[in-house]
C-alpha positions in Angstrom: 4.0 36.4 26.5 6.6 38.2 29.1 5.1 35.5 31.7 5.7 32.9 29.4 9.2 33.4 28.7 9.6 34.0 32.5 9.1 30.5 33.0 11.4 29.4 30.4 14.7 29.8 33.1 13.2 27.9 36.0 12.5 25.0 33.3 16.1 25.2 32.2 17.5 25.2 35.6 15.6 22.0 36.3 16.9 20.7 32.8 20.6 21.5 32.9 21.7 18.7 35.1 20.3 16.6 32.4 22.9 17.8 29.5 25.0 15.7 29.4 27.7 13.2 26.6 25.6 10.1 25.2 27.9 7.6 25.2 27.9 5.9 21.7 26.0 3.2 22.9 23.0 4.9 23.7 22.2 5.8 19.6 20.9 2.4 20.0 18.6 3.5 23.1 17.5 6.9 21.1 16.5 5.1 18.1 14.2 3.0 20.2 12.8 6.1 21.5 12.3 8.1 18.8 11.3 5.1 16.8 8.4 3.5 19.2 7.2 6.9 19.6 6.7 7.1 15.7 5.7 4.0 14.9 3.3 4.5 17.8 1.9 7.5 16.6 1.4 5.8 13.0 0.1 2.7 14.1 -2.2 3.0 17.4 -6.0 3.9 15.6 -6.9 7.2 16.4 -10.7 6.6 15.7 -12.7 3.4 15.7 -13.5 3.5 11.9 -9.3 2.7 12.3 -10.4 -0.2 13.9 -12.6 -1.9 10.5 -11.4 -4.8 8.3 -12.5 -6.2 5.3 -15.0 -9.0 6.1 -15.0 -8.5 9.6 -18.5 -6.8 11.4 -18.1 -2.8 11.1 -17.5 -1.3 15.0 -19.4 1.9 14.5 -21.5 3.6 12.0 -19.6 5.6 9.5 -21.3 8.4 7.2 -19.6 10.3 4.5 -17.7 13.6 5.6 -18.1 14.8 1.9 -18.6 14.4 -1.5 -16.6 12.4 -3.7 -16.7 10.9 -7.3 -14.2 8.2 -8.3 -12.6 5.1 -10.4 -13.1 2.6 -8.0 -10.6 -0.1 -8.9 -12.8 -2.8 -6.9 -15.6 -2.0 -8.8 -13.8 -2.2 -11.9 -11.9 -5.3 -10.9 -15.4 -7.2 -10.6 -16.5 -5.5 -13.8 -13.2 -6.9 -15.8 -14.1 -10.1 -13.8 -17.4 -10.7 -15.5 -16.1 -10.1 -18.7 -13.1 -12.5 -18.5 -15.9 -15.0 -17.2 -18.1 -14.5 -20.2 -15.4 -15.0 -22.6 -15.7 -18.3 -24.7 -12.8 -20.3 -25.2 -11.3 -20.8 -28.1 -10.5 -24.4 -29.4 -9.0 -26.0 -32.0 -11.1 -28.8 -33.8 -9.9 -32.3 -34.9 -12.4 -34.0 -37.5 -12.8 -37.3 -36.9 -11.5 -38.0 -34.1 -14.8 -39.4 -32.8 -15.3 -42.0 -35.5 -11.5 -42.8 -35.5 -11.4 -43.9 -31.8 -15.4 -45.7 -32.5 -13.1 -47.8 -34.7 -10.7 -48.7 -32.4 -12.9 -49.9 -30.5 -14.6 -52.1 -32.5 -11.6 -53.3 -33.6 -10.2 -53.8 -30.0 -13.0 -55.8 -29.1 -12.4 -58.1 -32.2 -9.5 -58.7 -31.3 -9.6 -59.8 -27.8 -13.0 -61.7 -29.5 -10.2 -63.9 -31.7 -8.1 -64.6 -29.2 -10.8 -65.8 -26.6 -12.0 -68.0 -29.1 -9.0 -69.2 -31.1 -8.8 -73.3 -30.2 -5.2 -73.2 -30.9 -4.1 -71.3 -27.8 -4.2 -72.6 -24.3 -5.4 -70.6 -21.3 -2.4 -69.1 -20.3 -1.7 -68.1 -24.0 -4.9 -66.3 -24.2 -4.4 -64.4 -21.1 -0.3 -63.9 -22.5 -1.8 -62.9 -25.4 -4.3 -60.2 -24.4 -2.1 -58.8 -22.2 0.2 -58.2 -25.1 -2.5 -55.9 -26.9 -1.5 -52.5 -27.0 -5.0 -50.8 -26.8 -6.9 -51.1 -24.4 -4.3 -51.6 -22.0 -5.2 -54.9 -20.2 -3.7 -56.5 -16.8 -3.5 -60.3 -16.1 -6.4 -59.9 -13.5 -8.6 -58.2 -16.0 -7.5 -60.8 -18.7 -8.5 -63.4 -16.5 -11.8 -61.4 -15.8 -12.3 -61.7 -19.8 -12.1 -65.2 -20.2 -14.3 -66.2 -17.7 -17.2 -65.2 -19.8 -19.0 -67.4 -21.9 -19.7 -66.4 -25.3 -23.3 -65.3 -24.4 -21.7 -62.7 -21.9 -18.8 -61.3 -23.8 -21.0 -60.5 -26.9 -23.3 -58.6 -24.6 -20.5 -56.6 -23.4 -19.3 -55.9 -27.0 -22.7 -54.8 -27.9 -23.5 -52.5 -24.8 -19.6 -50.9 -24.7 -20.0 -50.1 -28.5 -24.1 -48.5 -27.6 -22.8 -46.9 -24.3 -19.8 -45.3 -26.4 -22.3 -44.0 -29.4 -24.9 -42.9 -26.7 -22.0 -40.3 -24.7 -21.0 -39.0 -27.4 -24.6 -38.5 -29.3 -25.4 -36.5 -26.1 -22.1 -34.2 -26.5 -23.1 -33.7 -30.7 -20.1 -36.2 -31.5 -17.5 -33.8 -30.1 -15.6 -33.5 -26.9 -13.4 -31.1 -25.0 -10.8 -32.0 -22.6 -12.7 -30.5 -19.4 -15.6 -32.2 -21.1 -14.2 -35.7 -21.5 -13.1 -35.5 -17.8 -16.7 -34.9 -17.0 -17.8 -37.9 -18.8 -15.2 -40.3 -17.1 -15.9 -38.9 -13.6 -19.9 -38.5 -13.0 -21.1 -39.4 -16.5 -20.0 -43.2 -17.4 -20.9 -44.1 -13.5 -24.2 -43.7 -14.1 -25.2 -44.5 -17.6 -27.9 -46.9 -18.8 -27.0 -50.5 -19.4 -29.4 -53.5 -19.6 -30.5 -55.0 -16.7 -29.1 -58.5 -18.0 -25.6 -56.9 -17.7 -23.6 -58.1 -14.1 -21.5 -55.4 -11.8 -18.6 -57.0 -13.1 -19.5 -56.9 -16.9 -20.7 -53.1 -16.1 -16.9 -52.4 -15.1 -15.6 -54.0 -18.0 -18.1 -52.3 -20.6 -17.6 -48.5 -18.8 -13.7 -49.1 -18.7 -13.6 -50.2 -22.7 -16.0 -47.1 -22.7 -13.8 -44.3 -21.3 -10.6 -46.0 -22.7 -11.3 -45.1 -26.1 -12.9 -41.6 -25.7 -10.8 -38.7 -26.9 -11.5 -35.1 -26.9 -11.4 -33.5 -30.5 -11.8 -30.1 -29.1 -8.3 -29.0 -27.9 -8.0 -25.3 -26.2 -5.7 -22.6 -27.8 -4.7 -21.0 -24.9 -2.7 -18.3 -26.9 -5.8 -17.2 -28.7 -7.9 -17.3 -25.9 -5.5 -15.0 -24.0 -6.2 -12.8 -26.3 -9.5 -12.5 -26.6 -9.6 -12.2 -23.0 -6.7 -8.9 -23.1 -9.4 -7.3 -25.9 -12.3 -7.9 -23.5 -10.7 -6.8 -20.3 -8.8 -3.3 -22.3 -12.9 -2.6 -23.4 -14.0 -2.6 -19.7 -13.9 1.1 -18.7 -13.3 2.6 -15.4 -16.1 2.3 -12.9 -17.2 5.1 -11.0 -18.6 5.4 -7.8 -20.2 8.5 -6.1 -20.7 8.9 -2.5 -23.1 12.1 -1.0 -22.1 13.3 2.0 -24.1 12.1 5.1 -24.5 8.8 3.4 -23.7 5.9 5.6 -21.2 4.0 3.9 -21.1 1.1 6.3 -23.1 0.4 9.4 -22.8 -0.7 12.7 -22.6 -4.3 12.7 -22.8 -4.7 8.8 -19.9 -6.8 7.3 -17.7 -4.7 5.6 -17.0 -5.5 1.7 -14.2 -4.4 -0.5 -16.3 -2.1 -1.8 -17.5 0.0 1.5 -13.4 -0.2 2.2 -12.7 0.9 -0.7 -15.1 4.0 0.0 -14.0 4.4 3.5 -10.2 4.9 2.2 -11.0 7.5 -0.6 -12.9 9.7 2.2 -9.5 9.0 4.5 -11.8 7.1 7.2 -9.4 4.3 7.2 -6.1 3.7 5.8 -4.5 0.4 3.9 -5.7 -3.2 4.6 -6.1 -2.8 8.2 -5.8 -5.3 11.2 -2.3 -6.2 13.0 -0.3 -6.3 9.4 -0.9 -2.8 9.3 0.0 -1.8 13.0 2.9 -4.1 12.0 3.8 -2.0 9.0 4.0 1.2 10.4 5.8 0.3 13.7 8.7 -1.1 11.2 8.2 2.2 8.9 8.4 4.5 12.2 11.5 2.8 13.4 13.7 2.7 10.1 13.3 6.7 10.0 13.8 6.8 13.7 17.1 4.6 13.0 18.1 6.6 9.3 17.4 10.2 11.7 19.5 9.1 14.7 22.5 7.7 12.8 22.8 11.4 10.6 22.8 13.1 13.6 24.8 11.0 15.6 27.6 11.0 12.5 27.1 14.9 11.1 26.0 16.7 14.2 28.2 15.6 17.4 27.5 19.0 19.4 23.9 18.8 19.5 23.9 15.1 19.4 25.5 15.6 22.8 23.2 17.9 24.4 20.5 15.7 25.6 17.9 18.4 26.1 18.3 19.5 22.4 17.5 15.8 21.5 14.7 15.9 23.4 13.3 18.9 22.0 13.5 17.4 18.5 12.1 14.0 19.2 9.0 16.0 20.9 9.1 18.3 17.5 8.7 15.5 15.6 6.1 13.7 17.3 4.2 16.3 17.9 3.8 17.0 14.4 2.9 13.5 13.3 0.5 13.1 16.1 -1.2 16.7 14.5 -0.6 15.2 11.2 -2.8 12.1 12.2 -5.7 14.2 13.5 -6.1 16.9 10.8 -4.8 15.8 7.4 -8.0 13.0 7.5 -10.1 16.1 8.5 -8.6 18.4 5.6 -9.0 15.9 2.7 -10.3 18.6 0.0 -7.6 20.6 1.2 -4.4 18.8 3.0 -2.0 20.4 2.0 -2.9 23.1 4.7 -0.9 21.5 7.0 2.1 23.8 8.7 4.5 21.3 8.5 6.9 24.3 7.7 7.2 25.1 11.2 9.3 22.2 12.0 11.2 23.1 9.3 11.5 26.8 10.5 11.9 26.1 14.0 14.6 23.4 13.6 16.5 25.8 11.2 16.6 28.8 13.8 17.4 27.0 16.5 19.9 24.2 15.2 20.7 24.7 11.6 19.5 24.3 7.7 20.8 20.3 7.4 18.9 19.1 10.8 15.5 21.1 9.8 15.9 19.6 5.7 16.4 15.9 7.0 13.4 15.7 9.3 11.3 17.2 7.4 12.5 14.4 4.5 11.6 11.9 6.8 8.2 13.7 8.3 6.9 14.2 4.8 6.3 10.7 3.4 4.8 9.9 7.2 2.5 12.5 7.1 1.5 11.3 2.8 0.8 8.2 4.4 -2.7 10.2 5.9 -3.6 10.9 2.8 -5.0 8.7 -0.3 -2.9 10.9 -2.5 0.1 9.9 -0.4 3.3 11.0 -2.9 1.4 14.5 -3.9 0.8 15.0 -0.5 4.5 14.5 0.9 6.0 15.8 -1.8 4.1 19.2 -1.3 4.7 19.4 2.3 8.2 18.6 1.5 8.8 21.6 -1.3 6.5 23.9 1.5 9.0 22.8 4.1 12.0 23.5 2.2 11.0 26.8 1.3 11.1 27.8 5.0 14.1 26.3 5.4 16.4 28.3 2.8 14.9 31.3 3.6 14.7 31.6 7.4 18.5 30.3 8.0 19.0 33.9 7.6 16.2 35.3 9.5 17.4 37.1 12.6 15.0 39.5 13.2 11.2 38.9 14.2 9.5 40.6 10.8 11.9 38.4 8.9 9.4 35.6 9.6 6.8 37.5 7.3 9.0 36.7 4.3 9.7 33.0 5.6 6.0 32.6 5.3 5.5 34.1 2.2 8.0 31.6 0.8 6.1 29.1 2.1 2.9 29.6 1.1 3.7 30.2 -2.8 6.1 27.2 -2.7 3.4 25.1 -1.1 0.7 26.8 -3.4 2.4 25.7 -6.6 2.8 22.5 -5.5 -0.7 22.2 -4.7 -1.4 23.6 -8.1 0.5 20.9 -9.8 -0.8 18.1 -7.9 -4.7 19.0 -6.6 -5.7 21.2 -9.7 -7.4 19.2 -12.4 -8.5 19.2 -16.1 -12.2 20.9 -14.8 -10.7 23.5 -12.4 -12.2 27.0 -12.6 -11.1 30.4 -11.2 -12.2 29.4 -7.7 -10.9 26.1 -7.3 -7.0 28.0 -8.3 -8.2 31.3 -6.0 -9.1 28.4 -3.3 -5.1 26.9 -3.4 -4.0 30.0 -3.0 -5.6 31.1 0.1 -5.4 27.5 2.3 -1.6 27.7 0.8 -1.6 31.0 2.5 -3.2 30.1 5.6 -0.4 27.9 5.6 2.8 30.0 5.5 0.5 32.2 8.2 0.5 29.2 10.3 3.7 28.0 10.0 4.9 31.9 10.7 2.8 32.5 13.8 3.3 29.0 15.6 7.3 29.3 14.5 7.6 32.7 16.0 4.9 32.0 19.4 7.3 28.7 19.8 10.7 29.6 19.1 11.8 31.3 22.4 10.7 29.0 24.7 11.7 26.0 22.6 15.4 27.5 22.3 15.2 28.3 26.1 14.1 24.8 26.9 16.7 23.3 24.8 19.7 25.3 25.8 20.5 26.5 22.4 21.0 30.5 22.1 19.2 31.7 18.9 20.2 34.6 16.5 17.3 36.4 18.1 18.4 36.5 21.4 21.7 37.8 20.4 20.2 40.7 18.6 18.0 41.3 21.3 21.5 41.3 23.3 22.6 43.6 21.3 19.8 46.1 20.8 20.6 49.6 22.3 17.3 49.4 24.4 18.7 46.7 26.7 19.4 48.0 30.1 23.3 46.6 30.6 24.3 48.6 27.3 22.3 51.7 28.6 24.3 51.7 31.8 27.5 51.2 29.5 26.5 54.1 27.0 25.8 56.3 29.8 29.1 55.7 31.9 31.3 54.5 29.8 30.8 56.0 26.7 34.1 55.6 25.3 34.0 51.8 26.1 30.5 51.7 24.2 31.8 53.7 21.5 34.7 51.3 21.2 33.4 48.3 21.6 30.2 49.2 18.7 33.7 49.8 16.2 35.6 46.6 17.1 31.8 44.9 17.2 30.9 46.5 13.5 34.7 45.0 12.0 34.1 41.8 13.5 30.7 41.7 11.4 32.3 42.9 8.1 34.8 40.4 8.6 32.5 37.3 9.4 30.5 38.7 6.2 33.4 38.8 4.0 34.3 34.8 4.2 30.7 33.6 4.7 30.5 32.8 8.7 27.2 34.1 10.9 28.0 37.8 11.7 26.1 37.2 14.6 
């Protein structure tokens, strides 16, 4: 360790000249930074399962890492599918509408029978005249169609429209629905049966008196078939899928369905819909906390916004922990929660302060949920853990002080995990298990806070409570020499030192 920290001087000698004022400018130029090297670090695929999208060919073989049971809402989706499909409509009957519009028909024909044959009416007042008739509509070209027939010919067409009318609807049982009677005009009237006798054109005019007079009797109540549907679709329950560890979800080359996605996500193989609009998403997401990070400090912390090497340190803080975040969370999914993101939170709190260390680790927590499928249980647990550390090492200045800051952890962290990971079947072990990973956790975040924190507050030029009490420890060679020949000096300067402390004490400032 002692050759460690010998290092730690020649680094900051070569660092100093960087220190320096950012001009206000450059908040823009730090953002970038800090937010390409975030939204790098969420976006570029660590693996190549990163790599697979729905309905694309897989890249790789992927087989389970564990065990999992769940709802799968794909699988439960299709399920309410099929049942809305199977659902019959529901329609509201009109009696009689078939026989009413068979009427009308006969009746229309009459009528344009009378006026083809009335002698009293020239040929331009028949055609006037059949124009005139409200139903069937008829246009002059059609009336002029009409009374080129002879009689022979126009009672063949009144005999085959009226046969061709009753035959449709025999073969529908004398009823029609609206879908229906727009199946009849489009592919069944095209091709029905006539007599051979009967011309092209006389088949136009008998399939267009035909479809003119069908009506559908059968009208859909929407509202009622709404409902039946909302009945069907609340009976459909949950689907459950199981996957066995070492099972091969998808394989090389296979396309990849909803469903194996769906699989791959719950085991934390993949994450959200994949493809650019994802890489997309969390390039955006990596630079709005880089831009929300850089503005609070930039606005609440102007002396270490101003050291450059301090900045530096806490952009590398940050990624660093992502980039862990992005390798282990996916590899912890039982247990995630093991993650030490504490010891950002205790390293930016000893070696900046308490509203520095609480913001980024805000802003880290929801980043790192985001490698999780239980993303909000996951953040918010890493944020409570992270907290913990923060409140109770801003007034750790000694080295076994850090036991307590990891205690706090690891009970904050293990209630949280409690709340969140422990479910209606739990046992003793499951609750014994929380416990020690949430231990292992403040243990972690501990050990890597104290094995980091002197040359990270060497590195970033930032003298640390620590330091001054190792100053100030009777053991250190310049207040030997002092004690020894100048004791009265020493003696006077441990009073005035000991009043200074009292009085920092007494109105709440750092005694160190």
């Amino acid at each position: 360790m002692q050759r460690y920290l010998a290092i730690g001087p020649r680094i900051w000698a070569t660092l100093r000249p960087m220190q320096f004022h950012l001009p206000h400018r450059n908040v823009l130029v730090f953002s970038i930074v800090l937010g390409v090297l975030l939204g790098g670090i969420l976006a570029v695929p660590l693996s190549r399962a990163s790599l697979i999208v729905v309905g694309q060919p897989s890249p790789t073989t992927l087989p389970a890492p564990s065990s999992i049971t769940f709802d799968s809402e794909v699988r439960t989706r299709m399920a309410q599918t099929a049942a809305e499909s199977a659902v019959q409509p529901v329609y509201v009957t009109t009696p009689g509408v078939a026989r009413q519009q068979r009427r009308a028909l006969v009746e229309a024909l009459a009528q344009i029978d009378e006026r083809r044959s009335d002698p009293t009416l020239q040929a331009e007042d028949k055609q006037r005249a059949l124009t005139n008739l409200s139903a069937p509509t008829i246009t002059p070209t059609l009336a002029t169609t009409l009374l080129s027939f002879n009689d022979d010919e126009w009672q063949r067409i009144m005999n085959e429209s009226t046969r061709v009318y009753d035959t449709v609807l025999r073969q529908r049982n004398d009823t029609l629905t609206e879908a229906e009677l727009i199946e009849v005009r489009e592919r069944v009237l095209p091709y029905s049966s006539v007599l051979p006798t009967v011309t092209p054109q006389q088949r136009e005019v008998i399939l267009y008196f035909v479809s003119s007079f069908l009506r559908a009797d059968r009208i859909l109540d929407q509202e009622a078939t709404e409902q039946r549907r909302a009945a069907v679709l609340a009976a459909v329950a949950p689907v459950q899928v199981s996957v066995v560890r070492g099972e091969n979800i998808v394989r090389r080359g296979d396309i990849v369905n909803e469903v194996d996605f769906e699989k791959l996500t719950k085991l934390g193989l993949v994450r959200g819909a994949g493809g650019w609009i994802t890489t997309l998403q969390m390039l955006v997401l990596g630079g709005l906390v880089a831009w929300l990070f850089t503005t609070y400090m930039r606005n609440s912390h102007e002396a270490i916004w101003q050291n450059h090497r301090a900045l530096l340190i806490i952009t590398a803080m940050l990624s660093i922990a992502l980039l862990a975040g992005r390798f282990l969370i996916p590899a912890w999914q039982d247990a995630p929660y093991a993650f030490p993101l504490a010891t950002v939170s205790i390293l930016l709190t000893v070696l900046f302060n308490g509203p520095i260390a609480l913001v980024a680790t805000l802003a880290l927590a929801p980043l790192l949920g985001l490698q999780h499928e239980q993303s909000t249980a996951l953040s918010i647990t890493l944020a409570l853990g992270g907290a913990a550390g923060i409140f109770t090492a801003q007034r750790a200045n000694r080295t076994t002080q850090f036991a307590w800051v990891s205690l706090s952890v690891a009970c904050v962290t293990a209630l949280a995990a409690i709340v969140f990971w422990l479910g209606p079947d739990a046992d003793t072990n499951t609750i014994v298990q929380i416990i020690l990973i949430s231990l292992l956790n403040g243990a972690l975040s501990g050990v890597l806070a104290i094995g980091s924190y002197h040359v990270l507050g060497r590195l970033s030029g930032v003298v640390t409570p620590l330091e001054l009490m190792e100053l100030a420890h009777p053991n250190q060679p310049l207040l030997r020499r002092l004690m020894r020949e100048a004791p009265g000096t020493y003696h006077h300067s441990m009073v005035v030192g000991n009043l200074a402390e009292v009085a920092a004490e007494n109105i709440g400032a750092d005694p160190l």
